[in-house]
C-alpha positions as CSV (number, residue, x, y, z in Angstrom):
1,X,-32.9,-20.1,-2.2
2,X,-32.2,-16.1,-2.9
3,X,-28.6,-16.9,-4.2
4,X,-30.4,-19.8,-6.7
5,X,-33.4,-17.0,-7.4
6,X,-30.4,-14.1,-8.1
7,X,-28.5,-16.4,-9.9
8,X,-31.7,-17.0,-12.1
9,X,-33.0,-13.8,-12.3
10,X,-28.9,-12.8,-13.6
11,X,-28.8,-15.6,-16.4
12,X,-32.0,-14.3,-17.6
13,X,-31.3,-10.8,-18.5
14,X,-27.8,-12.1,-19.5
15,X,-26.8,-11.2,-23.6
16,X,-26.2,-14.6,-25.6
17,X,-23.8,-14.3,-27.6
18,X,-23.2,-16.9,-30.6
19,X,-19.3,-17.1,-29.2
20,X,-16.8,-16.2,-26.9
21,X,-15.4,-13.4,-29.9
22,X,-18.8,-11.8,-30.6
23,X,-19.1,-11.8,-26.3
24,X,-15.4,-10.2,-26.1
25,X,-16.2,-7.7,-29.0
26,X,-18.9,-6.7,-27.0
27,X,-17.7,-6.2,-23.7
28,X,-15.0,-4.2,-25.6
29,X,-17.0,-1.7,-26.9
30,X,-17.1,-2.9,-30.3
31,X,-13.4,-3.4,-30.7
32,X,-12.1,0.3,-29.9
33,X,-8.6,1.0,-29.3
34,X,-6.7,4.2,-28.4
35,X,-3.7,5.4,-29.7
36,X,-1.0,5.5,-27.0
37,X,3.2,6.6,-27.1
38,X,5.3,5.8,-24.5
39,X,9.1,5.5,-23.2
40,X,9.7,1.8,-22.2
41,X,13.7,1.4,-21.4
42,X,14.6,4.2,-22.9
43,X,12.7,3.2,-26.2
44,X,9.8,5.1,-27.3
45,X,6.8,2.8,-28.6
46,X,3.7,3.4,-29.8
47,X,0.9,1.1,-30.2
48,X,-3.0,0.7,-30.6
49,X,-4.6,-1.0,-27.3
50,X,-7.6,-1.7,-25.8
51,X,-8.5,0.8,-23.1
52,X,-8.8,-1.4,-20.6
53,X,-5.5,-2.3,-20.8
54,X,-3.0,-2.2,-17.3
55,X,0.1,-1.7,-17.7
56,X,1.1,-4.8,-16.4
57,X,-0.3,-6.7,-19.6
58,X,0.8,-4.1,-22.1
59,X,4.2,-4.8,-21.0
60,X,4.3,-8.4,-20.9
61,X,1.5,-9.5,-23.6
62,X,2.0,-6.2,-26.0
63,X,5.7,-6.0,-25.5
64,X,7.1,-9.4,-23.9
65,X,8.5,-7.8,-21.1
66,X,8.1,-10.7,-19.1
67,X,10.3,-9.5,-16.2
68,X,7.7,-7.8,-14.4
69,X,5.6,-10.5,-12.9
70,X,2.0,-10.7,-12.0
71,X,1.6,-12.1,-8.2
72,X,-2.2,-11.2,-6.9
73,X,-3.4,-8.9,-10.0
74,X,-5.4,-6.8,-7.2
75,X,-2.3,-4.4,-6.1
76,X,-1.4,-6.2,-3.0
77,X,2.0,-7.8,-3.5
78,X,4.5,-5.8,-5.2
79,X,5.3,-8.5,-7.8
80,X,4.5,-6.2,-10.3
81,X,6.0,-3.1,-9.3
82,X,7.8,-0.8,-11.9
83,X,8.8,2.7,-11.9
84,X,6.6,5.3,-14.5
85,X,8.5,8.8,-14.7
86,X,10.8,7.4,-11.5
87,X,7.6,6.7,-9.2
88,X,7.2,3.3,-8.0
89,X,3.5,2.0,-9.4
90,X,1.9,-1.1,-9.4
91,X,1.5,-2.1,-12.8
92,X,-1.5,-4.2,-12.2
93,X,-3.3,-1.5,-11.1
94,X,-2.5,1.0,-13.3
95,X,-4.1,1.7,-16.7
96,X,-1.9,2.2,-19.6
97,X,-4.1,4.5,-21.4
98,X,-3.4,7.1,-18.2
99,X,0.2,7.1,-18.5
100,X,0.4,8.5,-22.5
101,X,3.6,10.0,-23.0
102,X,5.3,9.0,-19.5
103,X,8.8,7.1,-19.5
104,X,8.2,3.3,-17.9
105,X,11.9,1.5,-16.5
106,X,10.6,-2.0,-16.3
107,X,13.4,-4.8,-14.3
108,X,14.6,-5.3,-17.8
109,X,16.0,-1.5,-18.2
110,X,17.9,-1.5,-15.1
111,X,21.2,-3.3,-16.3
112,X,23.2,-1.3,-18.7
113,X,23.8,-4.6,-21.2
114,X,25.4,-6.9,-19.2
115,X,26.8,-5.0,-16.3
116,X,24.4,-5.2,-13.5
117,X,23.0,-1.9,-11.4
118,X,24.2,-1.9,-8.1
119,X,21.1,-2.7,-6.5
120,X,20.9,-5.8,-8.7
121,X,24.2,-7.0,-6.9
122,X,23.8,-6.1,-4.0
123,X,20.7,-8.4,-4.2
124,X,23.1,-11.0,-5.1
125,X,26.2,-10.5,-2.6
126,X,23.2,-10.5,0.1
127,X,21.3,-13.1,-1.2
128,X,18.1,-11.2,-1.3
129,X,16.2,-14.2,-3.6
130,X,14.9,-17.5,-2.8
131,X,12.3,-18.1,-5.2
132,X,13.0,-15.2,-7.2
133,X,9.4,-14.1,-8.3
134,X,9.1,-11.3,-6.6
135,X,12.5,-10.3,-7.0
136,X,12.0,-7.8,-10.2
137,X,9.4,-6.1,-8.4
138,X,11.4,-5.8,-5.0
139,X,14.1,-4.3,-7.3
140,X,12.7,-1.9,-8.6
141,X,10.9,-0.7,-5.2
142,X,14.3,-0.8,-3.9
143,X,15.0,1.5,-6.4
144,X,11.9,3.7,-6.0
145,X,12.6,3.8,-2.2
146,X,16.4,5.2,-2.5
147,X,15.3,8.1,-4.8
148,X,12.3,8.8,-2.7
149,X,15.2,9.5,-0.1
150,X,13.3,6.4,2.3
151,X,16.2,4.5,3.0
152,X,18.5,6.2,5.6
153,X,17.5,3.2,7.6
154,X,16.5,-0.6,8.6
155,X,13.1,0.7,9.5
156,X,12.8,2.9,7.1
157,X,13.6,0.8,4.3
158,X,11.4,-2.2,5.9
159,X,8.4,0.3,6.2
160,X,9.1,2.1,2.9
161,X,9.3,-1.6,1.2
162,X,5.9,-3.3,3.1
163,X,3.9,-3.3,-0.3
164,X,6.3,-5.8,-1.6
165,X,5.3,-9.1,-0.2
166,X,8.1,-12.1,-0.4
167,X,6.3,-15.4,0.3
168,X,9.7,-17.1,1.1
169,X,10.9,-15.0,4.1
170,X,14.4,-12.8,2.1
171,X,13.7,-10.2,3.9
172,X,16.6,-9.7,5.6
173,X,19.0,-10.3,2.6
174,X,16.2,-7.5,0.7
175,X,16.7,-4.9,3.4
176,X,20.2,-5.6,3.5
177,X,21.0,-4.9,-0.3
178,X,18.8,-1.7,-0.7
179,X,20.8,-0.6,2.7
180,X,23.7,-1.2,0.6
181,X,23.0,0.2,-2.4
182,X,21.4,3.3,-0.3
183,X,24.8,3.5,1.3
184,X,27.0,3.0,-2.0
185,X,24.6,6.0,-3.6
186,X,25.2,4.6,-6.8
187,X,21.4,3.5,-8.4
């Protein structure tokens, strides 16, 4: 009876709005948008967005980058893991509006054209995939975790990597490449 009564009381202070737009427009403070320039791959690119905006969706809705994936949207599993000015950062979580002027290396600005990095092979030679959705996030924590200097070993590297979840078990094969390309010194 209180959750019905709340629920009530909530609908009827609630703003009609004549459609979804009008209710978006709204909620977006009348349309405004902020100027922001970045470094994405090496590029520079400026656009107008809503400030609101993570940087997980400017990169794949604003600028198709569609290799950084979006797992739990709440900053849990890793899936969306990129590096801004060499940190690793949860893109979900992150608003682009706070990063103006920072350089962003998304999974799609690892590989110099067609060679692969190092870390990306070692992936391979170790089989450090199943599904492969979280793979461009593991990546480029692997990658985060090296230059951070946190992967002299096993257990560091494990503990150092616990933010990115893999939901098919690669583990191994992912501990096993960064240890590789840790060793190899060449990301």
């Amino acid at each position: 009876m209180l959750q019905a009564s709340a629920g009530a009381a909530a609908l009827a202070v609630w703003p009609v709005f004549p459609n979804i737009a009008s209710a978006q427009q709204a909620s977006a403070g009348l349309g405004e948008t902020i100027d922001l320039t970045l470094t994405v791959n090496g590029e520079p690119v400026a656009l107008k967005i809503d400030p609101r905006l993570s940087v997980l969706d400017m990169l794949r809705e604003r600028l198709a980058l569609t290799g950084t994936k979006k797992g739990c949207n709440q900053g849990a599993c890793g899936a969306c893991t990129v590096l801004i000015n060499d940190q690793r950062v949860n893109a979900c979580l992150a608003l682009a509006v706070m990063h103006e002027g920072s350089s962003i290396t998304t999974i799609e600005g690892v590989a110099s054209g067609s060679e692969l990095q190092p870390i990306q092979q070692a992936f391979i030679e170790h089989e450090g995939f199943q599904c492969g959705y979280c793979t461009p996030g593991q990546i480029m924590s692997g990658l985060g975790c090296i230059r951070e200097g946190h992967a002299g070993s096993r257990e560091d590297i494990s503990y150092w990597m616990s933010g990115n979840i893999c939901r098919c078990g690669a583990y191994p094969g992912i501990v096993a490449a960064i240890e590789q390309a840790a060793q190899e010194d060449r990301t």
